[in-house]
C-alpha positions, 0 to 999 in steps of 0.5 A: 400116367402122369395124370394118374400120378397127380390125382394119387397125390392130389388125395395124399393128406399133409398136414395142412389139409389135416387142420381143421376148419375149427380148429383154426378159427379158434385159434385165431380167435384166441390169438388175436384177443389176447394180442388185443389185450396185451397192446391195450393193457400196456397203451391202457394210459394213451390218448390224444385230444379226439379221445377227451371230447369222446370221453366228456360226451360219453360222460355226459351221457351217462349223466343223463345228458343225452342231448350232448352226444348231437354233434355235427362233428362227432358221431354219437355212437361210441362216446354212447357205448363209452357212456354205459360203461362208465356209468356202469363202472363209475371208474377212478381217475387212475382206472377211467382210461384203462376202462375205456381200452378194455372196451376198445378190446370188446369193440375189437372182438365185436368186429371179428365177430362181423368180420367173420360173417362177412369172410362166410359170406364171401366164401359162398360167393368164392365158391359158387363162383370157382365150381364154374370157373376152375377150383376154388381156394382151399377153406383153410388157406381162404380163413387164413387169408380173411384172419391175415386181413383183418388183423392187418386192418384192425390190430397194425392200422387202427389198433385198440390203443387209439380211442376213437369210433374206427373200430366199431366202423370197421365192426359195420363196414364187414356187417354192412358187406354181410348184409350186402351180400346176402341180399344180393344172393337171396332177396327178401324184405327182411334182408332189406330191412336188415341191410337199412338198419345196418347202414344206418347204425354205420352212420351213427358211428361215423358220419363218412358212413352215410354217403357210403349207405347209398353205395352199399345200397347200389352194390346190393341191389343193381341189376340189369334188367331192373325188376319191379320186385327188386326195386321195391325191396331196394326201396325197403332198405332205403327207407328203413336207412334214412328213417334211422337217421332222419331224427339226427339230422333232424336236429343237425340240420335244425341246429345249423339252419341248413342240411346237413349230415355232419360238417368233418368234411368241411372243417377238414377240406378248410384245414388240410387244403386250404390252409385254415389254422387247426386251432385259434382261427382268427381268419384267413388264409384270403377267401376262407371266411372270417370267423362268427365267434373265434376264440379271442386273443388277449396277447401277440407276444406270448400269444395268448387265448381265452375261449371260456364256455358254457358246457363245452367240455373240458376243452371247448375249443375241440370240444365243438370245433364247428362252432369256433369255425363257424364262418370258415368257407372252403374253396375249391381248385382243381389244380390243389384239390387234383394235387391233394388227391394224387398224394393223398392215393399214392399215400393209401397204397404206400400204408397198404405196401407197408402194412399188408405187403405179404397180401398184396404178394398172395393177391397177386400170385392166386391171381396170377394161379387162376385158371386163365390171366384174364379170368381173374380180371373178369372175375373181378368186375364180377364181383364189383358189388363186393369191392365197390364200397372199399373202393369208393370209400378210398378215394372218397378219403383221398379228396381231403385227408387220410390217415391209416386208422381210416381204412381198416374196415374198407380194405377187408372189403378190397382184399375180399373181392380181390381174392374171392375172383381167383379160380384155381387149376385142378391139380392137387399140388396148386392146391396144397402149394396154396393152402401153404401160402395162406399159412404163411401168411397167417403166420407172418401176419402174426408175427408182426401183431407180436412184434408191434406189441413187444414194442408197446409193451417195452418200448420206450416211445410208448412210455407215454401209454404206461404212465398215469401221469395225468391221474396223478396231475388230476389227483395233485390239483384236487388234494390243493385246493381246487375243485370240480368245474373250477376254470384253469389256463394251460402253457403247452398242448391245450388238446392234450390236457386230458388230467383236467377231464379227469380232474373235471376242470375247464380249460378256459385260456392258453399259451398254446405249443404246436406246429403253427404256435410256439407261444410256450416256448416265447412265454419261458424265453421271455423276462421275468416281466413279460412272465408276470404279464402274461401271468396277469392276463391269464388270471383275469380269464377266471383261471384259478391256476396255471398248469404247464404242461409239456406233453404233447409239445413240439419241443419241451419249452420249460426250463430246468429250474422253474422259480416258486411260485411254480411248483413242480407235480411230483412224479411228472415233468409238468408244473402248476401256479396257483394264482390265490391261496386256495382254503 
């Protein structure tokens, strides 16, 4: 009787089985494109020093300079799809950053996009794989989920705000997967083509990509007995990936006289554990090398700087921070790389808890729902193929640094695995309380997108994103004098100088402000001697004025009454010293 009760309720529709599957991808669609529009349009002004090397390559592209976009630490492929947009557009000072977040939003609605042929893919693995072990997830509560892990990766971790390559990475991590899985499910030449190129358009879009080509290429094709057919066909994709990339490494490697894919890793390892200063390395710590072409120190007390380049960019020494470490020797230590890595892990599931704590909950519960507690363990090496390349991509980050925008495309490979090994039990009311859940989730994870983007859109700690100051700095020092390609000197954040890319100027010398310099801070401390001194030096580097700039400082160094010839920029808090009358 009581199983007759519960399969007449099993049959019994709510209003979540009412929802169609349509119907709830287009509204998630249409919900998170606008959220995506809304935060790039109130951050439309925001920016940090990776995003003015991007954008002087991507300029320089659309210039008809391709050769600017082979660095061995920038990737090629976003500073090029910025690079069409802007010759596209030709934007203004005032209307080049907002462009570009609008392509932030574009690259956002191309992951989703990827993401949900990924998330379809998956759905057929879950449901081959449910049909023999139990039930499997109910559609709608599995799009619910696969929409909640996307906009937990894409809109809280890596946001449209922030311009840089992660999200078009994220876009070919779920294609990449994509194509994993099909593979895998129906080999043939044309997917194995197919997943090569995917692979290799992943490591023009950020280097870290091509050690993970070959983990993609074992999930898709390892099997046990080997077959003859399948190691041809994996022998397809990987010829079809290396032959993609071949001619940049080509040229990397010719350029650096040695081979290599892309040298983040070695710059990053000799920063972030072994102490090498991040800017204006002049050697040190001991045994990390001596630099070949440092920048060079004209002064102790301001320390001052000058790094003055043929086509570098509006700020060289970011602009190809290989060059200036060239020299620098990364050590190795199993007690500090082993200490490294420990954090750098507990950080990785403290940003996952933080972030996507509702999807840890739902993983955890569907797990503990399967039809045994061990079947979604066992489930779940099954399925290594689809959560190996998150994994291994995870610890790949944590034996040097990581940061939260670097995970967004690999945790929906985490997540997809962790979710696609639960086989539910058959009774109608597991699946209506499951369907609920996923729901829930969605709805929460909504809430918090909207909430993150009231705070950009009101909140005064993104002020910064809304204002066109540096627009208005670019436009102040062209409309007195100065023109494009003059050489100018920076007091403060020298990275950040994002008015001199806009106003196409050279930053050739600093008094830098930053957590291992306080040099701007000496320099307005100092006597009216010292000031005219330090004055001297940076005008004999070919500035042809001084521009103090306190954002991007660790403290804001200048003083509330700047004596002429200073001369306050109307409407910011920055302020600039012509050196010479300019006609």
């Amino acid at each position: 009787m009581a199983n007759v009760e519960a399969s007449t309720a099993g049959t019994q529709p709510d209003w979540t089985t009412r929802i169609d599957k349509r119907r709830l991808q287009t509204s998630c669609w249409v919900a998170m494109i606008v959220i995506a529009l809304v935060r790039a349009w109130f951050t439309r002004y925001q920016f940090d020093a990776d995003a003015i090397s991007y954008l002087d390559i991507g300029r320089a592209i659309a210039e008809r300079h391709p050769g600017t976009a082979v660095h061995d630490y920038w990737s090629p492929g976003y500073p090029t799809v910025l690079s069409l947009f802007l010759w596209l557009f030709h934007p203004s000072a005032y209307w080049e950053c907002p462009l570009v977040h609008l392509v932030n939003v574009l690259i956002f609605a191309g992951a989703l996009a990827s993401s949900q042929l990924f998330w379809s893919e998956v759905w057929l693995w879950h449901a081959n794989y449910a049909a023999i072990h139990g039930t499997k997830i109910p559609e709608n509560a599995f799009w619910a989920l696969g929409y909640s892990v996307f906009a937990v990766s894409n809109l809280n971790l890596d946001p449209v705000s922030r311009v840089g390559p992660d999200l078009l990475l994220a876009a070919f991590c779920c294609l990449a997967g994509w194509t994993a899985l099909r593979f895998r499910r129906t080999p043939s030449v044309g997917r194995a083509l197919l997943l090569g190129i995917m692979l290799a358009f992943g490591y023009y879009a950020k280097a870290p990509f091509f050690p993970m080509g070959f983990i993609f290429l074992l999930c898709a094709c390892f099997e046990w007995p080997v077959s003859q057919r399948m190691a041809l066909l994996a022998g397809t994709a990987l010829a079809a990936f290396l032959l993609i990339c071949a001619p940049f490494i080509t040229v990397l490697s010719s350029a650096r006289g040695r081979l290599t894919f892309g040298d983040s890793a070695l710059l990053n390892h000799a920063i972030y554990i072994d102490g090498v200063r991040p800017f204006h390395w002049q050697g040190g710590p001991l045994g990390a090398g001596t630099p070949v072409h440092p920048t060079r120190k004209l002064n102790n007390f301001p320390e001052i700087y000058e790094f003055a380049a043929k086509d570098m960019g509006t700020y060289p020494p970011w602009f190809d921070p290989i060059y200036w470490y060239d020299g620098v020797i990364p050590a190795f230590h199993w007690s500090l790389q082993a200490k490294v890595f420990l954090a750098n892990v507990a950080f990785e599931a403290q940003v996952i808890m933080e972030s996507g704590a509702q999807l840890v909950c739902v993983a955890i519960i569907l797990a503990l729902l399967a039809s045994y507690r061990r079947r979604w363990t066992k489930g779940f090496r099954e399925f290594w193929f689809m959560w190996m390349p998150g994994a291994m991509a995870l610890l790949m980050f944590a034996l040097v640094n990581v940061e939260p925008r670097r995970l967004d495309g690999w945790l929906i490979l985490l997540f997809a695995g962790a979710i696609s090994a639960c086989s539910l039990p058959t009774n109608g009311s597991t699946r209506r309380a499951v369907e609920c859940l996923g729901l829930a989730v969605l709805i929460t994870t909504g809430a918090a997108s909207i909430l993150q983007a009231g705070q950009e859109a009101i909140g005064s700690n993104h002020a910064f994103g809304r204002s066109p100051r540096n627009a208005s700095i670019a436009g102040l020092l062209l409309h007195n004098g100065l023109k494009q390609g003059d050489r100018v000197a920076v007091i403060g954040h020298g990275p950040g100088a994002y008015w001199a890319h806009l106003a196409r100027l050279q930053v050739v010398a600093e008094i830098p402000e930053s957590n291992t310099s306080r040099s701007a801070l000496d320099f307005w401390e100092s006597g009216r001697e010292q000031q005219a001194k330090a004055l001297r030096i940076l005008e004999r580097t070919g500035a042809r004025a001084v521009i103090a700039d306190p954002q991007g400082s660790v403290a804001v160094p200048i003083p509330p009454n700047v004596p002429p010839p200073w001369k306050k920029i109307d409407g910011t808090d920055a302020y600039v010293y012509f050196f010479q009358s300019i006609p």
